[in-house]
N, C-alpha and C positions, 0 to 999 in steps of 0.2 A: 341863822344859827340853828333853827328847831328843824332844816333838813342836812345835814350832819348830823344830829345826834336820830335823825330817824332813819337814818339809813342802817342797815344789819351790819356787826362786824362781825368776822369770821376769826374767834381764836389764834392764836397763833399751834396752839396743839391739837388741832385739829390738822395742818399742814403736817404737824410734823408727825402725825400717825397716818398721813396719807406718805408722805417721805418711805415712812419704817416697811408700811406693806409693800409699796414697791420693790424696795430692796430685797425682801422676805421671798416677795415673788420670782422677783428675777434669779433671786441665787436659786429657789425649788424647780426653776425652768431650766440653768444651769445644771443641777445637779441632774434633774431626770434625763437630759442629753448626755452625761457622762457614764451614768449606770447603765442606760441603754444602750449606749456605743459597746463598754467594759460586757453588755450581757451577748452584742454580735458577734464581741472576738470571742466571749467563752462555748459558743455555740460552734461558729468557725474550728475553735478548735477539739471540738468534740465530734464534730464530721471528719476531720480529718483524722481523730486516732481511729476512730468507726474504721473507716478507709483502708488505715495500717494494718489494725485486727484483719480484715476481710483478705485484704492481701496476704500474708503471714498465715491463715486458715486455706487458700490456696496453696501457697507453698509447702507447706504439712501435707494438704492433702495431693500434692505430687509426688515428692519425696518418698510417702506413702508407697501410688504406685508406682514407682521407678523400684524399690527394693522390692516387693513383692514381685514383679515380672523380674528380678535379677534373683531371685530365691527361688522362681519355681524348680522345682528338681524335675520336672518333663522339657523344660527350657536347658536348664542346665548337661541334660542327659545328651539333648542335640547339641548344643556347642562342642560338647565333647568327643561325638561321634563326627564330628563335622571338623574340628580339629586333628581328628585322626591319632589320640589318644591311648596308650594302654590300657588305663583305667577299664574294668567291669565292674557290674553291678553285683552285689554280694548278696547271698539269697539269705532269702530271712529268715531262718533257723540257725544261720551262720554268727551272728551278732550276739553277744553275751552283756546283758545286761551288768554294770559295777555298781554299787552303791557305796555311797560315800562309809567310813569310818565312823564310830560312835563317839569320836572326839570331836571335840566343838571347833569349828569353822569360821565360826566368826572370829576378828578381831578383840570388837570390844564385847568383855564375858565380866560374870561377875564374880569377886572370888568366893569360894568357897568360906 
């Protein structure tokens, strides 16, 4: 009988706070695989708006020069000549500058 009572017993709430941290653990392992996943989509998708931007600041800067070479007036002057056109160039003293009226122009005014 006197080795029974000399051997050590181990609590029973000593288990069950070995129980509670594992669970405590696993879900914090849990969770840091899920924020981590959620932080590779939000990055995925911050490469790809990058991407759209970049693309889209391309396209601006075409657009760009596509009207600028369709606006030059020395481009313009040969199409014309090359079409075989009446058109002539009007000498510049010829041209009279208009300026608008001193009545207001805008839409939205305020009244008086």
């Amino acid at each position: 009988m006197n080795r029974l009572k000399s051997t050590p017993r181990t609590p029973v709430s000593t288990y069950l706070i070995l129980v509670v941290s594992f669970a405590v653990i696993a879900f914090g392992g849990i969770r840091h695989a899920m924020l981590k996943n959620r932080q590779i989509q939000v990055s995925r998708e911050i490469d790809a708006c990058e991407r759209r931007i970049e693309q889209y600041q391309l396209d601006i800067r075409t657009v760009q020069m596509r009207s600028e070479t369709l606006l030059n007036r020395f481009a313009i002057r040969k199409q014309l000549e090359e079409s075989g056109t009446e058109m002539r160039p009007i000498p510049v003293g010829f041209a009279e500058e208009v300026k608008p009226a001193n009545t207001p122009s805008s839409i939205a005014t305020t009244l008086p």
